[in-house]
DRENLUM-200320 format. One line per 5 residues: number of its first residue (from 1); their letters; for each residue x, y, z of N, C-alpha, C. Coordinates in steps of 0.1 Angstrom, whole numbers, plus 5000, padded with zeros to 4 digits. Layout:
<rs>
NUM) a) X Y Z X Y Z X Y Z; ...
</rs>
This chain:
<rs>
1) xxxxx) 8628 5330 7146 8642 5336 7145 8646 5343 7157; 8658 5339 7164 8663 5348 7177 8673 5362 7172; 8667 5369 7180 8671 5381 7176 8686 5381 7191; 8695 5393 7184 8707 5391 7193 8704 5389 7206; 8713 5384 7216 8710 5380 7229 8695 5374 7235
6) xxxxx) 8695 5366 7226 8686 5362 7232 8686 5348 7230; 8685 5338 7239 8684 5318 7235 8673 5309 7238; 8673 5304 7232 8666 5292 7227 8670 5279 7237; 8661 5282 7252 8663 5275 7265 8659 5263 7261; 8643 5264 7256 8633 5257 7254 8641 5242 7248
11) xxxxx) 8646 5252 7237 8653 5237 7223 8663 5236 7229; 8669 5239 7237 8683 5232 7239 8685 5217 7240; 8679 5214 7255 8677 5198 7254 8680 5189 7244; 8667 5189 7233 8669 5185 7220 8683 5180 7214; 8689 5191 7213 8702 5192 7211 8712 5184 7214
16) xxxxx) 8713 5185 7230 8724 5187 7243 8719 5170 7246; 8706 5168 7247 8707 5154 7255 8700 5145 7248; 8705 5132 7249 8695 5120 7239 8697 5108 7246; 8691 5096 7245 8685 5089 7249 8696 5076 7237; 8703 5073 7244 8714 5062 7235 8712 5046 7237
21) xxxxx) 8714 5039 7227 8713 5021 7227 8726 5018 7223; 8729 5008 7226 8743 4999 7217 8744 5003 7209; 8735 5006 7194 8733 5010 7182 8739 5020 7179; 8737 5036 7190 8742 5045 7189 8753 5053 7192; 8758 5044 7204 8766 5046 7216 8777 5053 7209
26) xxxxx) 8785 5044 7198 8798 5049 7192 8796 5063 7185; 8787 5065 7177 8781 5076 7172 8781 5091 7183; 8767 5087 7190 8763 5096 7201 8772 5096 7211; 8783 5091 7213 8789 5092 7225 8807 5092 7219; 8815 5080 7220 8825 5080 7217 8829 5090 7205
31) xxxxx) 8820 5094 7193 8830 5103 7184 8820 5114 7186; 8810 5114 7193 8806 5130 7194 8819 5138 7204; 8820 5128 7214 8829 5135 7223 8846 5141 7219; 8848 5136 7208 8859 5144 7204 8857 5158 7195; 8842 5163 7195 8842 5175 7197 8838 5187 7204
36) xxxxx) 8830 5178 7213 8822 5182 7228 8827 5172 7235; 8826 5174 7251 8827 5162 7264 8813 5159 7264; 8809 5148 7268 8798 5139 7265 8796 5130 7279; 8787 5137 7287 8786 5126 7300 8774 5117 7297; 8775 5106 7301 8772 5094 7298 8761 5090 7311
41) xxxxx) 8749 5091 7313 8740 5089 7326 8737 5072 7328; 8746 5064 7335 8743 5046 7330 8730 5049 7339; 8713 5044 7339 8706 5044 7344 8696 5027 7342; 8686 5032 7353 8674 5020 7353 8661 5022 7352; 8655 5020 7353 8637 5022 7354 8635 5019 7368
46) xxxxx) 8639 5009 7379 8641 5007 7390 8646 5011 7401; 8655 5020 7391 8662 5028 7400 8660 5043 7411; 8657 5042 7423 8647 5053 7429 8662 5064 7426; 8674 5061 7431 8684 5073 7429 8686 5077 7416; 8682 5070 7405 8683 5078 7394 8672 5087 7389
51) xxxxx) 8665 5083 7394 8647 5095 7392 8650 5106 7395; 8657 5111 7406 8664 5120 7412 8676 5126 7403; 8687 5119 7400 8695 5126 7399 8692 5126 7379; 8687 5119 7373 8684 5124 7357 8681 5144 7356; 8672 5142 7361 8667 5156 7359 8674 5163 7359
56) xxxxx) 8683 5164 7373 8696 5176 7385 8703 5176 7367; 8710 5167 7364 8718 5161 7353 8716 5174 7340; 8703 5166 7334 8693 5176 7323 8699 5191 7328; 8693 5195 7335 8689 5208 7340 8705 5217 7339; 8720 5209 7352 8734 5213 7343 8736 5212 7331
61) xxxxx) 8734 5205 7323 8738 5203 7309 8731 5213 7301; 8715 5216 7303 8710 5224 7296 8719 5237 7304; 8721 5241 7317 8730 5256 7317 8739 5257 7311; 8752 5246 7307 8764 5248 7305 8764 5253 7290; 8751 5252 7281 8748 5260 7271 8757 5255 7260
66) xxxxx) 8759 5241 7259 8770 5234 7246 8782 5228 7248; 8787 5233 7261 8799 5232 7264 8801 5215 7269; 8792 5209 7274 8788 5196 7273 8775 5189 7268; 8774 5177 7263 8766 5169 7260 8761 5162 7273; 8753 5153 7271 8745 5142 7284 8741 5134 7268
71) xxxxx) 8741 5122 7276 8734 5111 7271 8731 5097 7282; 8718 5094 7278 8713 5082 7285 8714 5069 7286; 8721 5064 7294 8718 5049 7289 8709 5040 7296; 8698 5034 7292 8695 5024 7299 8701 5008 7302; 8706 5007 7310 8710 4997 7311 8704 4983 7311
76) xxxxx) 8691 4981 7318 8684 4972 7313 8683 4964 7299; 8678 4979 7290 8676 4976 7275 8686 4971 7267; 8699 4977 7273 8715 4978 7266 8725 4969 7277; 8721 4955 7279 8731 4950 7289 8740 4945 7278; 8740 4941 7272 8753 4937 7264 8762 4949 7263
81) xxxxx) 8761 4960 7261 8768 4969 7260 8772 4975 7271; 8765 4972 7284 8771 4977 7297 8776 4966 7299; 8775 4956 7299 8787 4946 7301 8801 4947 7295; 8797 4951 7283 8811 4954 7276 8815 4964 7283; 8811 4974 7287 8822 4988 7292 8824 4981 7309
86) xxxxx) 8813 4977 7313 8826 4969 7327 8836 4959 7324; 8836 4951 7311 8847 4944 7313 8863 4954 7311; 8855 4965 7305 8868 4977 7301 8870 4982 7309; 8864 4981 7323 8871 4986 7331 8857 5001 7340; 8847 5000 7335 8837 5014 7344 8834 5004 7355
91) xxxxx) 8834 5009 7365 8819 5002 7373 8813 5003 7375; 8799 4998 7367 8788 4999 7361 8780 4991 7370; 8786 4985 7382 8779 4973 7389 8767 4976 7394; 8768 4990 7402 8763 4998 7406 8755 5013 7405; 8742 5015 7399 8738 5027 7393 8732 5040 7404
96) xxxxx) 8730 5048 7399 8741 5058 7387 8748 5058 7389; 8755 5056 7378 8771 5056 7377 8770 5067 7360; 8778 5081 7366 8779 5088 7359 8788 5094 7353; 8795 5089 7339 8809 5088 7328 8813 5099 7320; 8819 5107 7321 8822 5116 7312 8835 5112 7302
101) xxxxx) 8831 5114 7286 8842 5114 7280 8848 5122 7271; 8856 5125 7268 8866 5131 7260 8877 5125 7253; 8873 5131 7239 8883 5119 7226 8879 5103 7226; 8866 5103 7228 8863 5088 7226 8868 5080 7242; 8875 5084 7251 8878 5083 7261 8871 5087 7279
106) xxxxx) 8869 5079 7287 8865 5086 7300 8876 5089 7304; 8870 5097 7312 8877 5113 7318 8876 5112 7334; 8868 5111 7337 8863 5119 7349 8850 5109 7350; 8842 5107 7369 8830 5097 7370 8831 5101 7381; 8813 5096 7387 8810 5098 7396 8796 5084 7403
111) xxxxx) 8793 5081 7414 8788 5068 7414 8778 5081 7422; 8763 5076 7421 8752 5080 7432 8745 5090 7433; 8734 5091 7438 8728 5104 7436 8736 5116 7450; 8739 5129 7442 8747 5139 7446 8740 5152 7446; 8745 5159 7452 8738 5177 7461 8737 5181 7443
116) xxxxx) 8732 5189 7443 8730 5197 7429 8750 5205 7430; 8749 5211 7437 8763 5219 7438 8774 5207 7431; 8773 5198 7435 8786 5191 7433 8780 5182 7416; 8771 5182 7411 8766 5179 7394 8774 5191 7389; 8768 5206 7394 8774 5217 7391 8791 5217 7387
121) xxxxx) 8797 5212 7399 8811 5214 7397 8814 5202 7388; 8810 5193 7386 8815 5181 7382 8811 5183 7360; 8798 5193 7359 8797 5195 7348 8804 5204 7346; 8807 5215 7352 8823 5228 7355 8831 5221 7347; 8838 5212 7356 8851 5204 7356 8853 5196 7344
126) xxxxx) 8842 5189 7333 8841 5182 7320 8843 5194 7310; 8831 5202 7316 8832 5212 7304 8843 5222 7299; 8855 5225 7310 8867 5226 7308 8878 5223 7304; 8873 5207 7301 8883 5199 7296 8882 5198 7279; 8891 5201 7269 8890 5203 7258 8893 5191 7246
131) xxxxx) 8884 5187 7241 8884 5178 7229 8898 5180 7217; 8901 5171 7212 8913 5172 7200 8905 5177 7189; 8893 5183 7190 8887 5186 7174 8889 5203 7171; 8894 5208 7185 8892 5222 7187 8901 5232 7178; 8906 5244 7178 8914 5254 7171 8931 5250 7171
136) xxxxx) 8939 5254 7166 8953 5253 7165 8956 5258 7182; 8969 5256 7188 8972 5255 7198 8986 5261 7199; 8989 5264 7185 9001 5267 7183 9018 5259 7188; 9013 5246 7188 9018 5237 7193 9022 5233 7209; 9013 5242 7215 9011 5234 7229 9006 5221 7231
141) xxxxx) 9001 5217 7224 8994 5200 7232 9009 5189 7229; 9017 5197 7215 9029 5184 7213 9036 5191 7224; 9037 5197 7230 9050 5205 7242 9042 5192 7253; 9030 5196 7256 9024 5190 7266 9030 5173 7267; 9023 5169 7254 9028 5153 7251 9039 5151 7253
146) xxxxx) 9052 5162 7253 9066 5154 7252 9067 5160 7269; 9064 5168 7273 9067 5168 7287 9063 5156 7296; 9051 5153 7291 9043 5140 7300 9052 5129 7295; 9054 5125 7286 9068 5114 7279 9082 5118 7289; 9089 5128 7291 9099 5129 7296 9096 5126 7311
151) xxxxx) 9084 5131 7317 9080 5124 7331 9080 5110 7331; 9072 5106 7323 9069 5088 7324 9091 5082 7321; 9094 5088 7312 9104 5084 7313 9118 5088 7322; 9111 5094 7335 9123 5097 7347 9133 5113 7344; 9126 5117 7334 9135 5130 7333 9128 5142 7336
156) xxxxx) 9127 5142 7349 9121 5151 7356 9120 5166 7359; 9137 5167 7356 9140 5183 7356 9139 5186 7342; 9137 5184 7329 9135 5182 7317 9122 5185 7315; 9110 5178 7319 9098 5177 7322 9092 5194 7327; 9098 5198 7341 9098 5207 7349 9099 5219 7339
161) xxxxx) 9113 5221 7328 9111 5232 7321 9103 5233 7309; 9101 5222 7306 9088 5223 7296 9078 5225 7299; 9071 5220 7311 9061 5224 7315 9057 5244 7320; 9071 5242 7328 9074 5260 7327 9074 5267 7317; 9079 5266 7303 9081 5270 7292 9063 5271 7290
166) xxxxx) 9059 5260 7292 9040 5261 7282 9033 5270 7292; 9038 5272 7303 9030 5280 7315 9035 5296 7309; 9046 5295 7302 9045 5312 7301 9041 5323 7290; 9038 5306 7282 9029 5307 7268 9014 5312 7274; 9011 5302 7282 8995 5300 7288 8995 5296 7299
171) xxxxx) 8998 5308 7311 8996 5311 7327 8985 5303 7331; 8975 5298 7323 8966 5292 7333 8958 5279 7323; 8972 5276 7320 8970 5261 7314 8970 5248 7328; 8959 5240 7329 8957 5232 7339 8966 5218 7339; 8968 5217 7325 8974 5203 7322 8990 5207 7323
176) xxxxx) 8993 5213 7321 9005 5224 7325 9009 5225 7338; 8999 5230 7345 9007 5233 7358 9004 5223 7368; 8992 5214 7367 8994 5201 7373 9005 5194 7368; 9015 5196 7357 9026 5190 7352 9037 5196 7360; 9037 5205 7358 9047 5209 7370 9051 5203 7383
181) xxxxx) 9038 5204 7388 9035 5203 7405 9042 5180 7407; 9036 5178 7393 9042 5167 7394 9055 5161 7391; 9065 5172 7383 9075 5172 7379 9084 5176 7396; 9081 5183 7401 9087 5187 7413 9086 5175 7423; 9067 5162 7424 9072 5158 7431 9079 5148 7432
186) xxxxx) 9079 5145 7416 9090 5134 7407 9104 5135 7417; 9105 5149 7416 9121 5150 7420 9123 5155 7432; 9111 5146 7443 9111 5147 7454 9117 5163 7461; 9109 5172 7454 9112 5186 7459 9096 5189 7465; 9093 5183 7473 9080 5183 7481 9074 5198 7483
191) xxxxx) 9084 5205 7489 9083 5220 7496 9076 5230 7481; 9088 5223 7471 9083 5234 7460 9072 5229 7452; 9070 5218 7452 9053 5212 7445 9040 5221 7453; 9045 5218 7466 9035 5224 7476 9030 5241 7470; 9050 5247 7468 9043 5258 7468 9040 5266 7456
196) xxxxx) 9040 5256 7443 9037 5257 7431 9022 5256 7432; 9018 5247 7441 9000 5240 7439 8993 5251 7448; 8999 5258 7455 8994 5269 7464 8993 5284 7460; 9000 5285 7448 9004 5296 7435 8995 5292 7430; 8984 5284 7423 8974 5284 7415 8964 5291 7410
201) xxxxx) 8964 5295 7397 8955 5308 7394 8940 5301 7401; 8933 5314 7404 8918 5309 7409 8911 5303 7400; 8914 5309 7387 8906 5300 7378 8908 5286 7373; 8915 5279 7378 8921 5267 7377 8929 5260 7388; 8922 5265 7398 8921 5258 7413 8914 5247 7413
206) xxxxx) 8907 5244 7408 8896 5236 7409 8898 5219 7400; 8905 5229 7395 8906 5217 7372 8909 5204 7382; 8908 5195 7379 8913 5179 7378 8929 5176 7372; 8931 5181 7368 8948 5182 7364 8953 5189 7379; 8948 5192 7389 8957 5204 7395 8949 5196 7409
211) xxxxx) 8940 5189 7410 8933 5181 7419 8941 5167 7424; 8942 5159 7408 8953 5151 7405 8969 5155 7409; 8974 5160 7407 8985 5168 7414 8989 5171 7430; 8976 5175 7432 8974 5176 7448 8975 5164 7455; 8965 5154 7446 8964 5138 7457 8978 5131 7455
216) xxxxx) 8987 5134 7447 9001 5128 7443 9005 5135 7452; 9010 5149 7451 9014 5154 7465 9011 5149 7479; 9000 5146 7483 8995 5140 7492 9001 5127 7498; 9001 5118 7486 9004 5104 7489 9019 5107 7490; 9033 5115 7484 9040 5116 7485 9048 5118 7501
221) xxxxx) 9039 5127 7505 9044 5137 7513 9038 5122 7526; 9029 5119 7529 9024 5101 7534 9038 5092 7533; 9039 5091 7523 9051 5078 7518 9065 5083 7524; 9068 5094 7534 9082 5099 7534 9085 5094 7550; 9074 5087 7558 9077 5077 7569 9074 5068 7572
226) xxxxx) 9072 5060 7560 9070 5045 7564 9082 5041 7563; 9080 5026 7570 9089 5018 7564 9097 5007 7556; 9106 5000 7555 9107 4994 7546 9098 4985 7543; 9096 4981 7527 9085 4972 7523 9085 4960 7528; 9097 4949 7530 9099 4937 7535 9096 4934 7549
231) xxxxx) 9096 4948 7556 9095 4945 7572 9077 4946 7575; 9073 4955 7566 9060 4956 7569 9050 4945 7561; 9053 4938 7550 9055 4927 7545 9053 4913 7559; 9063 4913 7565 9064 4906 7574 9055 4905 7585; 9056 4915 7590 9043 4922 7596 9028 4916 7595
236) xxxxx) 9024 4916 7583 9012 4914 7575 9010 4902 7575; 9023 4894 7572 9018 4882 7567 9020 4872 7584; 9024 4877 7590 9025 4870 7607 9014 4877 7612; 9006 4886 7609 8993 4890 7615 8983 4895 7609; 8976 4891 7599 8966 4895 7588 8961 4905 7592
241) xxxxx) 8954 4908 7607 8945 4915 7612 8955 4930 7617; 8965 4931 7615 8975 4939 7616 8969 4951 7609; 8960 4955 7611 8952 4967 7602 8962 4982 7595; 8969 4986 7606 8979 4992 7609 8991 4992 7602; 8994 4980 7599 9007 4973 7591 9004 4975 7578
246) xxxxx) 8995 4967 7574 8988 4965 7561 8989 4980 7558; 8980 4991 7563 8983 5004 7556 8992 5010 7555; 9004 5011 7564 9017 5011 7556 9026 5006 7550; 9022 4994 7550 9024 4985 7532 9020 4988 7526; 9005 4992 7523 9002 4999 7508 9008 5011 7508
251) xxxxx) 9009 5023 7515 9022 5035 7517 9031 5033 7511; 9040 5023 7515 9052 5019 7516 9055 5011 7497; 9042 5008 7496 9043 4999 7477 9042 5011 7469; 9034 5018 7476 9031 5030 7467 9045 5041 7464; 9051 5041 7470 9060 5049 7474 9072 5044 7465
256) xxxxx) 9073 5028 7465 9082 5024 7454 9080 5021 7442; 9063 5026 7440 9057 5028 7424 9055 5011 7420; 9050 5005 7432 9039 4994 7431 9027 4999 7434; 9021 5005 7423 9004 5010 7428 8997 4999 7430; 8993 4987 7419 8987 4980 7417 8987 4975 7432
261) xxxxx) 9000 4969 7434 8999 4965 7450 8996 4973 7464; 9000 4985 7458 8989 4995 7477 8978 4993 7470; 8970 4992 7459 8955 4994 7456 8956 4978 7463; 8958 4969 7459 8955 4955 7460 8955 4957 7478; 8962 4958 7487 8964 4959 7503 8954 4968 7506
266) xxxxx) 8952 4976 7498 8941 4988 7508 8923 4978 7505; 8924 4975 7497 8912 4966 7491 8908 4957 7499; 8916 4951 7502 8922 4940 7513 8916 4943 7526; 8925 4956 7528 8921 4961 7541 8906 4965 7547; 8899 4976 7532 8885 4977 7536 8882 4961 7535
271) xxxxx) 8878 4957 7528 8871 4939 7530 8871 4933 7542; 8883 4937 7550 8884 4929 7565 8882 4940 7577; 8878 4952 7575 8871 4964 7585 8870 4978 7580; 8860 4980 7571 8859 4992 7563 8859 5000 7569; 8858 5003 7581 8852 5014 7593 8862 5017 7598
276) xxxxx) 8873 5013 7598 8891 5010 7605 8895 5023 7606; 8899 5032 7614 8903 5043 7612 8900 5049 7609; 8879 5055 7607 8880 5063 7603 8872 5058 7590; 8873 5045 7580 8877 5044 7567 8884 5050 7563; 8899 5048 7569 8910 5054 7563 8918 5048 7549
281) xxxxx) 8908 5032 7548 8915 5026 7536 8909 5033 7523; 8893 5031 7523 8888 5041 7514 8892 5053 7511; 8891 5062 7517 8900 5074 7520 8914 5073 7511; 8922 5062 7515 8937 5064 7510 8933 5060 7494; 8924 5045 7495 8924 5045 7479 8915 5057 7470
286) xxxxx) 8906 5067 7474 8900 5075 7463 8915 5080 7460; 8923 5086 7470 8929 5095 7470 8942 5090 7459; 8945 5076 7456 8953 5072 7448 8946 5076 7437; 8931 5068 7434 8922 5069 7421 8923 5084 7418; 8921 5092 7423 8923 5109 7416 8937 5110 7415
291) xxxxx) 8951 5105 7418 8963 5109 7411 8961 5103 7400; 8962 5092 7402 8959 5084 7382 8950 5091 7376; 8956 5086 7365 8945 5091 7352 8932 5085 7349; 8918 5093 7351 8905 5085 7351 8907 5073 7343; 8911 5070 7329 8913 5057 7322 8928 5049 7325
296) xxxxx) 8933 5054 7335 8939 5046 7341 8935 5030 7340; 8936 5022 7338 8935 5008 7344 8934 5000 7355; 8942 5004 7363 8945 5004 7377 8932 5013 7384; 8930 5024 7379 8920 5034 7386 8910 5023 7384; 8905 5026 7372 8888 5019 7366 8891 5002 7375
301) xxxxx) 8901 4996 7373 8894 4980 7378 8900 4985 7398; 8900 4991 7400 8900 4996 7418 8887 5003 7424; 8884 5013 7413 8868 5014 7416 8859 5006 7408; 8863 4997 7405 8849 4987 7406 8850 4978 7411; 8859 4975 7420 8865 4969 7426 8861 4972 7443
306) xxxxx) 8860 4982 7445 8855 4992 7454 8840 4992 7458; 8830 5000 7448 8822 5000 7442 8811 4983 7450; 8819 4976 7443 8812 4960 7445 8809 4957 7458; 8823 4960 7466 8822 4960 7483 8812 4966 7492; 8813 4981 7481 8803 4994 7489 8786 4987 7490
311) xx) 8786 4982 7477 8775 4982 7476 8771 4962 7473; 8778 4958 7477 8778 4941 7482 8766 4940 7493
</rs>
């Protein structure tokens, strides 16, 4: 029996981390995660970078003290099942490949063995993010939902005060004020996204809502001198090797809210000189994959898309 302040290091694990098959997956993973975030370790027996990074994994999950789950997959044992989640879009091609979900949903990933610090921030960053199973909200998450609806549907200064309205409910709501910052750059007021995203409480500097925000801002503030799509278009297609061109065609698609198509050109571009600038094409595409939403579609089939090349 533990007496006050005092925990039960030892049993945690137990708890916190398990060892999942096809069998379990929906159970242990998809509906546990809608009351905990649930990272997903895809692994091998083969694998020298995962011998490494299992443990780093264990070891955050057991600190974060509940706030996240871990679960294992072998992939060997479970290829039908990892085949199924690459056709859905993870890429799985390449291990470790490590999936966090929330509401039955991925969230947030990471591909490779990584510094212990950045497991740290990355189990931070899950464990922050809050499940639909949690306490009353007093009706912020439907504010939230209809603000993100009035964005997707072009009403941007609409958007902007709802979002302000939930921010003065809850100053350091992340989904909120990355809503903001996007609502501003919706309505191409670049200066004041900037200086909304630079007002950020400390405590939610970090969040992925407000990360996401930033790389929109980014690609925004990129897309405000290129040129037209048809010229650079032309460009491209009279000189393939036009390296140059090609990247402000995907700018330039991006900018008129053809993602699919800058992802499809930047793809393009690493395939024909990944090293180009820097790897400026890689570069531009993470930086699109963090404005989208991790289950994005576009995101998930661009990094594994990515992914296949890296490691082709």
């Amino acid at each position: 029996m533990l007496e006050l302040g005092q925990t039960n290091d030892a049993a945690a694990p137990a708890d916190l981390i398990k060892d999942v098959t096809e069998q379990t997956f929906v159970a242990d993973v998809m509906e546990a995660s809608k009351e905990v975030p649930v990272i997903v370790d895809f692994w091998a027996p083969w694998c020298g970078p995962c011998k490494t990074l299992g443990p780093q994994l264990e070891q955050a999950v057991t600190a974060a003290r509940g706030k996240v789950k871990m679960a294992k997959l072998n992939v060997d044992e479970n290829q039908r099942l990892a085949s199924a989640l690459a056709q859905q879009g993870l890429p799985l091609q390449s291990i470790p490949t490590v999936v966090a979900f929330v509401d039955g949903q991925p969230v947030d990933m990471f591909q490779g063995a990584v510094p212990q610090s950045q497991i740290k921030e990355f189990i931070d960053r899950v464990a922050a993010m809050k499940s639909g199973g949690g306490e009353d909200d007093g009706g912020l998450s439907e504010a939230l939902e209809a603000a993100e609806q009035m964005l997707t549907d072009g009403a941007a200064t609409d958007a902007a005060q709802t979002f302000a309205a939930i921010l003065g409910e809850e100053p350091e709501n992340a989904a909120a004020y990355g809503g903001l910052v996007r609502a501003h750059v919706a309505m191409d007021d670049l200066d004041q996204a900037e200086a909304i995203l630079n007002g950020a409480p400390a405590g939610i500097s970090k969040a992925p809502e407000l990360e996401a925000a930033h790389a929109k801002l980014e690609l925004a503030k990129q897309a405000a001198g290129v040129g037209p799509v048809a010229e650079l278009q032309e460009k491209v297609d009279a000189d393939p090797n036009d390296h140059q061109a090609r990247f402000d065609l995907a700018q330039a698609l991006y900018a008129t809210g053809d993602v699919q198509g800058a992802v499809d050109q930047l793809l393009e571009l690493f395939r024909r000189d990944r090293e180009w600038n820097d790897g400026a094409a890689k570069t531009q595409l993470l930086t699109i994959f963090e404005a989208l939403k991790p289950q994005d579609p576009i995101a998930l089939s661009g990094r594994r898309k990515l992914s296949s090349m890296i490691f082709a």
